[in-house]
C-alpha positions, 0 to 999 in steps of 0.5 A: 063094381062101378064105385070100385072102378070110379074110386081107383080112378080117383086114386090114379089121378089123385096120386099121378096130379101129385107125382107131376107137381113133384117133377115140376118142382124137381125142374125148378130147384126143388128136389128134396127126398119129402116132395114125393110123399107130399105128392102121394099124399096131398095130389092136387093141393099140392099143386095148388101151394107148389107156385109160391116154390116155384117162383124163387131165383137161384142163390149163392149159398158158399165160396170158397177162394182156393187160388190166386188169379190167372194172368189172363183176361177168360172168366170161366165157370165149370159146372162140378157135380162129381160126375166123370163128365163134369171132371172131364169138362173141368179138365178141359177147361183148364187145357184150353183157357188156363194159361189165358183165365183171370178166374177159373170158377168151380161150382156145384148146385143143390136144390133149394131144399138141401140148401135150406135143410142141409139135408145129410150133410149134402152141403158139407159133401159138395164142399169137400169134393169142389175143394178136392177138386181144386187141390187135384188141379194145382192151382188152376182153379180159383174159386169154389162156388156151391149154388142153389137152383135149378142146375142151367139155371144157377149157372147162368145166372151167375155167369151174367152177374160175375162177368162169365165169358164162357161156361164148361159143363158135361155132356150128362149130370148124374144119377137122376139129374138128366131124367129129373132136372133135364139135360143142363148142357141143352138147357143152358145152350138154349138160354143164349145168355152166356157162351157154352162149351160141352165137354164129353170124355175124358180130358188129361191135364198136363203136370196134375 
């Protein structure tokens, strides 16, 4: 009965060292349907190789321009992942900044894995819903971004390298985003590194 017990003990560890690794990943930009039963399977040596993963930076993976430039000055990011929280935080964007934007920026981040894969057409999906967005919107947004990264990650990280005065994301992501990739709008709050406004509702947009 002891080896029994020592065994399933081994087992639980083996199994819940792997399912860690996997949920670290996921927080860094690594959310690929795979890591789970690598994580079953390898548990701890996972965890060994998983670092090397772990140490990339967010990247540009597609743009597209989908309208002319504002007469304003704002540059504005708005965080897009199909989400009602993340249409109201677009639709706020354009209420508050857009008779004063220069760029209306709209982007939506994927890990690394679908960026690398393409897994299911995740890329082609995002695209088509930034520019249905941008067609929804008449107009007012001016660029469509796809990114890859940790969501607060990527964002901020292009907000420091295109000039970003302020970034508009949801209260909430969707589906599994919150629970697995944490809360976006705390983590980029956190970071400091660009000005964040929170969008929770729904907002309407004049003449859409």
């Amino acid at each position: 009965m002891g080896d029994l017990w020592f065994v399933l003990i081994a087992v639980v560890v083996w199994v819940a060292t792997g399912l860690l690794t996997v949920w670290w990943l996921a927080r860094r930009g690594h959310g690929g349907p795979g890591w789970l039963l690598l994580g079953v399977v390898f548990g701890p040596v996972l965890a060994l190789v998983a670092g090397e993963r772990v140490r990339r930076r967010p990247t540009r993976v597609a743009r597209t321009e989908a309208g002319p430039r504002g007469p304003g000055r704002l540059r504005v990011l708005v965080g897009v992942d199909g989400s009602a929280e993340s249409e109201a935080a677009l639709g706020l964007a354009v209420v508050l900044f857009g008779p004063y934007t220069e760029t209306l920026v709209a982007a939506q981040v994927v890990d690394y894995d679908a960026a690398e894969l393409d897994e299911r057409g995740r890329i082609a999906e995002a695209g088509s819903r930034l520019g249905a967005v941008a067609e929804e919107y008449g107009g007012r947004v001016t660029a469509c971004e796809i990114l890859a990264g940790p969501p607060a990650a990527a964002l901020a990280r292009f907000a420091g390298e295109n000039g970003i005065d302020v970034v508009v994301v949801g209260r909430h992501g969707r589906g599994l985003s919150k629970r697995l990739l944490g809360d976006v709008a705390r983590e980029m709050i956190r970071d400091g590194s660009v000005p964040v406004l929170v969008a929770g509702g729904r907002h309407g947009v004049p003449g859409r």
